[in-house]
C-alpha positions in Angstrom: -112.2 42.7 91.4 -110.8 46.1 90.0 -108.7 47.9 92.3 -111.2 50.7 93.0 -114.0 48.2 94.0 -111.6 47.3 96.2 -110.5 50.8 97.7 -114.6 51.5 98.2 -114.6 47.6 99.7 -111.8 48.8 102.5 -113.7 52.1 103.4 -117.0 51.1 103.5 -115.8 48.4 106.2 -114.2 51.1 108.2 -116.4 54.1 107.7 -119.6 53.2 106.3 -119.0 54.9 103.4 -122.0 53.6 101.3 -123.9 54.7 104.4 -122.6 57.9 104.4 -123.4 58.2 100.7 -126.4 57.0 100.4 -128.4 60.8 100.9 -126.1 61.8 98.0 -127.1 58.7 95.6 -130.7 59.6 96.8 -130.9 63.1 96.3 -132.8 64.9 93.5 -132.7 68.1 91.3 -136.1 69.5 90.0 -135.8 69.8 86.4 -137.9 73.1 84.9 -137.2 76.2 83.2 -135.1 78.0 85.8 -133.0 75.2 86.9 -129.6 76.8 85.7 -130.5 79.3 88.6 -129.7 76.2 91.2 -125.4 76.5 90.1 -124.8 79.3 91.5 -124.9 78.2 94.8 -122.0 75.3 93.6 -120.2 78.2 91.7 -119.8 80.5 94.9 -118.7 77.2 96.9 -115.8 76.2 94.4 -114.7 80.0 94.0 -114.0 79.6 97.9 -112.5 76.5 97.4 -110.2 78.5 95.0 -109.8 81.6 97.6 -108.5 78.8 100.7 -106.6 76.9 98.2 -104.2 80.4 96.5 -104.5 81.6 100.3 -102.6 78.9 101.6 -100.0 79.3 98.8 -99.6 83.2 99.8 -99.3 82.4 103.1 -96.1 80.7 102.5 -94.2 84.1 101.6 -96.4 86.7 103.5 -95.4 88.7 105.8 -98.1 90.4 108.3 -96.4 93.6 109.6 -96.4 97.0 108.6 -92.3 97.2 107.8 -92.5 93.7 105.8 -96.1 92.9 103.8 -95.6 95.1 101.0 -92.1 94.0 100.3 -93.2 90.3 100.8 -96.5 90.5 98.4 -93.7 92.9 95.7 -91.5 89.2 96.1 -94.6 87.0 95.3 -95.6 88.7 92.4 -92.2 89.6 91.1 -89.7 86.8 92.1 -91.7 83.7 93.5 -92.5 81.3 90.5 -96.2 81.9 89.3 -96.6 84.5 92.6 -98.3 86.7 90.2 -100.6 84.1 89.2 -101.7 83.0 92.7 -101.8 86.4 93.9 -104.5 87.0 90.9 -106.3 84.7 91.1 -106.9 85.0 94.6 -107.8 88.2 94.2 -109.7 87.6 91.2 -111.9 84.7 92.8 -112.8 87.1 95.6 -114.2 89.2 93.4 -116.0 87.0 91.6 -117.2 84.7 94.9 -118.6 88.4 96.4 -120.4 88.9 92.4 -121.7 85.1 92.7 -122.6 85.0 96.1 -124.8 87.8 95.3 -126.6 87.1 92.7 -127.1 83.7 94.2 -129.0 85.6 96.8 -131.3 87.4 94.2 -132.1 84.3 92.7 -133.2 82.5 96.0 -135.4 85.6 96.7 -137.0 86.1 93.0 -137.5 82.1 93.5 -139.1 82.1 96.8 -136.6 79.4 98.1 -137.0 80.6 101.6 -140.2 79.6 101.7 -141.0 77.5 105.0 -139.7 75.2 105.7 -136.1 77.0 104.3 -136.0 79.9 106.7 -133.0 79.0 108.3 -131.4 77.8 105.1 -131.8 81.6 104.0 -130.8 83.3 107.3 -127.3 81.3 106.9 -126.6 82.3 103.2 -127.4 85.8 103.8 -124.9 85.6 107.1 -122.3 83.6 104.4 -122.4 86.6 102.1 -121.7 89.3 104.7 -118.8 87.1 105.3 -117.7 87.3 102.4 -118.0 91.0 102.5 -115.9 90.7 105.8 -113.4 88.7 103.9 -112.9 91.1 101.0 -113.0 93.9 103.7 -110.1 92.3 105.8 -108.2 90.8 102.9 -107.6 94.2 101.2 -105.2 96.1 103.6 -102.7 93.0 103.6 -101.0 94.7 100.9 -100.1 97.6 102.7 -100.6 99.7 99.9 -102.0 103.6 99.7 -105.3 102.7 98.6 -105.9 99.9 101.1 -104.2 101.9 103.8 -106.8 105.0 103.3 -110.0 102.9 102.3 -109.7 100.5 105.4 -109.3 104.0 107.4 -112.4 105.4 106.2 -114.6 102.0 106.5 -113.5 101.8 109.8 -114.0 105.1 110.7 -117.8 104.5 109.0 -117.7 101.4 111.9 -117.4 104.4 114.1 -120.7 105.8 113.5 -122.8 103.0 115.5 -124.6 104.1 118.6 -122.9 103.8 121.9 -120.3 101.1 120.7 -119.1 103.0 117.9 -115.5 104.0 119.4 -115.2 100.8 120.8 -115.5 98.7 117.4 -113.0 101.7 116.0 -110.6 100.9 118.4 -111.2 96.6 118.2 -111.1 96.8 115.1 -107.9 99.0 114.6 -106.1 97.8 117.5 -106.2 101.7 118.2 -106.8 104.7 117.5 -105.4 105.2 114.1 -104.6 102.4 111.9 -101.3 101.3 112.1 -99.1 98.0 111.8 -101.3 96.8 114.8 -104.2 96.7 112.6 -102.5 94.5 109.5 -101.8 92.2 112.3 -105.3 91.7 113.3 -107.0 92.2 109.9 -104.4 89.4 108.8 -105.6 87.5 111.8 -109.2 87.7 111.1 -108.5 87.1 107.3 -106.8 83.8 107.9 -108.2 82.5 111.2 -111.1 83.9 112.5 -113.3 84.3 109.1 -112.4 81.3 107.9 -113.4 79.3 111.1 -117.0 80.6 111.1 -117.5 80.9 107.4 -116.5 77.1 107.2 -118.8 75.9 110.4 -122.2 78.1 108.7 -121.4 76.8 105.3 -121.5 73.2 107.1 -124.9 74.2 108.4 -126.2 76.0 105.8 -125.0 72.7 103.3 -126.4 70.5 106.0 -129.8 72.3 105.6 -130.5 72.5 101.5 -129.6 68.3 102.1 -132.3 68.3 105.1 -134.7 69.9 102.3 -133.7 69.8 99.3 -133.9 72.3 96.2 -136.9 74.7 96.4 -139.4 74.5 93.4 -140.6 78.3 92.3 -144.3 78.7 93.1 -145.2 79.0 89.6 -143.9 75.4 88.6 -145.4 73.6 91.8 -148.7 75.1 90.7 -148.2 74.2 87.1 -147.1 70.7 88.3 -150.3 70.6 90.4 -152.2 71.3 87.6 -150.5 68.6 85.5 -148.2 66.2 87.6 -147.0 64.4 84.2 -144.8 67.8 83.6 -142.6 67.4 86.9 -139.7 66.2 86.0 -136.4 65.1 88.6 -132.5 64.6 87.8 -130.1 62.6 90.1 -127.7 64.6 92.0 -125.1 62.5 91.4 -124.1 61.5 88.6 -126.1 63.6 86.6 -126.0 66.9 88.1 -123.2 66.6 89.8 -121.6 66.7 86.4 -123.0 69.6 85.2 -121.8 71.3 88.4 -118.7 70.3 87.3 -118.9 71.8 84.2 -120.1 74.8 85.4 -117.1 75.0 87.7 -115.4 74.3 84.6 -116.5 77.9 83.0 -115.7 79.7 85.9 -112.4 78.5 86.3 -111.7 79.7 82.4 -113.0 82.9 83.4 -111.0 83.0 86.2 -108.0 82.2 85.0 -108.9 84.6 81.7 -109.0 87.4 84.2 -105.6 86.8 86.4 -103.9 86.2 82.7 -105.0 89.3 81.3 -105.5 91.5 83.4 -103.2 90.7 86.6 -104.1 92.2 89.9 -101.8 95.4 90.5 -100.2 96.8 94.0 -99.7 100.3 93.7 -97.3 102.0 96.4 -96.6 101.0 99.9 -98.5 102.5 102.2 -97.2 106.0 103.8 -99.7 106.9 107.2 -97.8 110.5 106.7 -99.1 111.9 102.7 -102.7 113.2 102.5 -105.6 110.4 101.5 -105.6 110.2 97.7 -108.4 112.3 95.3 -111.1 110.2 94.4 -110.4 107.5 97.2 -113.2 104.6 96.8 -114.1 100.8 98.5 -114.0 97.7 96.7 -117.2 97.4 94.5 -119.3 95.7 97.1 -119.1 98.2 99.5 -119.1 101.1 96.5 -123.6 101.3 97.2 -122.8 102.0 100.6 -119.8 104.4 100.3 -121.9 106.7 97.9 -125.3 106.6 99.5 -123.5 108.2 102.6 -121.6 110.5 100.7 -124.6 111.8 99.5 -126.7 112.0 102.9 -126.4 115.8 104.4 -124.1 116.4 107.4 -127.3 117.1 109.3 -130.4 115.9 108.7 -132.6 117.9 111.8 -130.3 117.0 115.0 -129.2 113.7 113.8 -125.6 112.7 112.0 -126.4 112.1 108.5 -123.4 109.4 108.5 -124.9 108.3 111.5 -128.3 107.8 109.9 -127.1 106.1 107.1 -125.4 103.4 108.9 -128.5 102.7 111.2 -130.7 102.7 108.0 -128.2 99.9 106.6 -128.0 98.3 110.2 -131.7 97.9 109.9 -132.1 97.1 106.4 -129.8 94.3 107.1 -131.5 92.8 109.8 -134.9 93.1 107.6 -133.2 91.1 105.1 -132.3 88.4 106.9 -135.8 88.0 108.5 -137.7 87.9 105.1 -138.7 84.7 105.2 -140.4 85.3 108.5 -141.9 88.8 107.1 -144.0 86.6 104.0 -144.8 83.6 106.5 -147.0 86.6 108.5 -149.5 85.8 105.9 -150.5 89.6 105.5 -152.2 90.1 102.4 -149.6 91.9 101.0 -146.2 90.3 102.4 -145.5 88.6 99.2 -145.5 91.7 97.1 -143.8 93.9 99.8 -141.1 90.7 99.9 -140.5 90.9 96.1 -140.8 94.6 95.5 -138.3 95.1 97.8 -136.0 92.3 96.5 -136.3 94.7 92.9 -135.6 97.8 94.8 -132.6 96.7 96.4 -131.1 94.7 93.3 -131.6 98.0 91.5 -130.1 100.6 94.4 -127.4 98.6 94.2 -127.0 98.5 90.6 -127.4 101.7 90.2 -125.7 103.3 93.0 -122.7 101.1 92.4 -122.2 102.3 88.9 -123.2 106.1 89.9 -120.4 105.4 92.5 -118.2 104.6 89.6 -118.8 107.6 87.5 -119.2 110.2 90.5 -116.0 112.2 91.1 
C-alpha cells in the first residue's frame, strides 16, 4: 500500500474523511456556453486567500500608530527582504479581489442565479462584496500617507451624512472628532480582526449554500435542455473542474504577480493632519462612482442636503439590490425586465461614472 493510501487510511478512521468528501466527489458543473462565467466566484476566493496570506506577512513588521506606520511600511518595502513584493501584492490582489468580486456579481445577475431557491446564496455575496469594499476602505489609511490621511477624512465625513446617526458613526468610526492616530488604531483593528471574522463566517455560509444547491443553469439553457435533454451536459467538480479552477487561479496569479513586478505599489508622503487636503484628492476606484455622483449633486436640492440625498439614494439602492431576488419572485409581469434593466443601468453608471471620475478635475 502506497504511503498516501495509507495517510487517507489514518484520517478517514479518525475523521470520516471519505464521508466528509463524499458531497465533493458527488458534485457537478453544468457544462454550456457560459460556463467560464462560474470561475469567477473561485478567482475572487483565491485572491482573498492571497490578501490573508501577504497580510499576515505585513503584520510581522507593522506598526499601527500614527508616529510609527509609515516608517514601518517605508522599512517593509525598502529594507525587509521581498517587503516590496508582499506589500504589492497585497495591494494588488485587493484590487483585483474588489474588480473580480464585482463582476462576479454581474454575472450572477445577467445569469439569473438567484433565482429561487438561491436567494440567500445572493443576499450573502452581495454582503461579501461590500466587505470587501470595507476592507479596501479600512486597509488604505494603514499607510499613513497624505492621500489616505485626506480620502479616509472625506469618506468618513460622507458617513456623516446619514440621518440621525450620522455624527455618531463619524465619531465610531474616527475614534473622534477628527481623524487622528486613534483612528489608524481602529481602522487597523477592523482591517485585521473585525472584517476578517465576519467576512470568513458569511463566506462559510455563503459556500455552504452554492453546495446545498449547486451551480444555477441560465434560463435560456434549461429551456433549450427542455426542449432537447440529449444537449445537457455535466462535469465532475473534482477532478475535472476542480482543475481548471486551478488553472484559472493559475492566470491570475501571473497577472498578479505581473502587476506587483511592474508596477510596484507606491507610498507617497507621511501623513501631515496640519497642510491643506491635496488638489484633485480622489477614493480608490470602487468608491470613485460614488465620490463623483455626489460631487455633482447641488448643495441644495429644495430644503434637502444634496450630500444628504445622495447617500440615502445609495443607502436605498443598496438595500434594493440585495432584495432582487425577492423583487423577480413577486411574479409582476414585468419584474424580470425591471430586474435586468436595472442590472444594465447600474453596470453602466458605474462604468461610466468611474471613468468620468477619472477624467474630471
Amino acid at each position: 500500500m502506497s504511503a498516501f493510501a495509507l495517510v487517507k487510511d489514518w484520517l478517514d478512521e479518525r475523521f470520516g474523511w471519505a464521508e466528509l468528501t463524499k458531497p465533493l466527489r458527488k458534485k457537478t458543473v453544468p457544462m454550456h456556453r457560459l460556463s467560464y462565467w462560474y470561475f469567477l466566484g473561485g478567482i475572487t476566493l483565491f485572491l482573498f486567500v492571497i490578501q490573508v496570506c501577504t497580510g499576515i506577512l505585513l503584520l510581522l513588521y507593522y506598526r499601527p500608530s500614527a508616529n510609527e506606520a509609515f516608517e514601518s511600511v517605508q522599512y517593509i518595502t525598502t529594507q525587509v527582504q521581498f517587503g516590496w513584493l508582499v506589500r504589492s501584492i497585497h495591494s494588488w490582489s485587493a484590487n483585483l479581489m474588489i474588480l473580480t468580486a464585482f463582476a462576479h456579481m454581474f454575472s450572477v445577475l445577467f445569469l439569473k442565479a438567484y433565482r429561487k431557491p438561491r436567494e440567500l446564496t445572493w443576499i450573502t455575496g452581495a454582503l461579501l462584496l461590500f466587505l470587501a469594499m470595507g476592507f479596501g476602505f479600512s486597509g488604505y489609511l494603514l499607510p499613513w500617507n497624505t492621500l489616505a490621511f485626506f480620502a479616509t477624512k472625506v469618506g468618513t465625513e460622507v458617513a456623516g451624512q446619514v440621518p440621525i446617526v450620522g455624527q455618531w458613526i463619524v465619531i465610531f468610526l474616527r475614534g473622534g472628532e477628527d481623524v487622528t492616530g486613534a483612528t489608524l488604531t481602529r481602522f487597523f483593528g477592523f482591517h485585521v480582526a473585525v472584517l476578517p471574522g465576519i467576512t470568513t463566517l458569511l463566506l462559510g455560509v455563503h459556500i455552504l449554500l452554492v453546495q446545498r444547491f449547486g451551480i444555477s443553469v441560465p434560463p435560456s439553457v434549461e429551456e433549450q435542455w427542455k426542449r432537447d435533454p440529449s444537449a445537457a451536459r455535466e462535469m465532475k467538480f473534482f477532478p475535472n473542474f476542480a482543475l481548471r479552477e486551478m488553472i484559472a487561479w493559475y492566470i491570475a496569479l501571473g497577472v498578479l504577480g505581473a502587476l506587483a513586478a511592474l508596477s510596484p505599489w507606491g507610498l507617497g508622503a507621511k501623513a501631515d493632519p496640519f497642510v491643506p487636503a491635496p488638489a484633485g484628492i480622489k477614493p480608490e476606484w470602487y468608491f470613485l462612482f460614488m465620490f463623483q455622483t455626489l460631487k455633482l449633486i447641488p448643495a441644495k436640492i429644495w430644503f434637502i442636503d444634496g450630500d444628504l440625498l445622495g447617500v440615502l439614494g445609495f443607502g436605498l439602492a443598496g438595500a434594493v439590490w440585495v432584495l432582487l431576488p425577492f423583487v423577480e419572485g413577486l411574479k409582476w409581469r414585468l419584474a424580470r425586465v425591471f430586474v435586468t434593466g436595472l442590472g444594465v443601468f447600474a453596470l453602466a453608471y458605474i462604468v461610466s461614472m468611474t471613468i468620468y471620475g477619472y477624467v474630471a478635475k
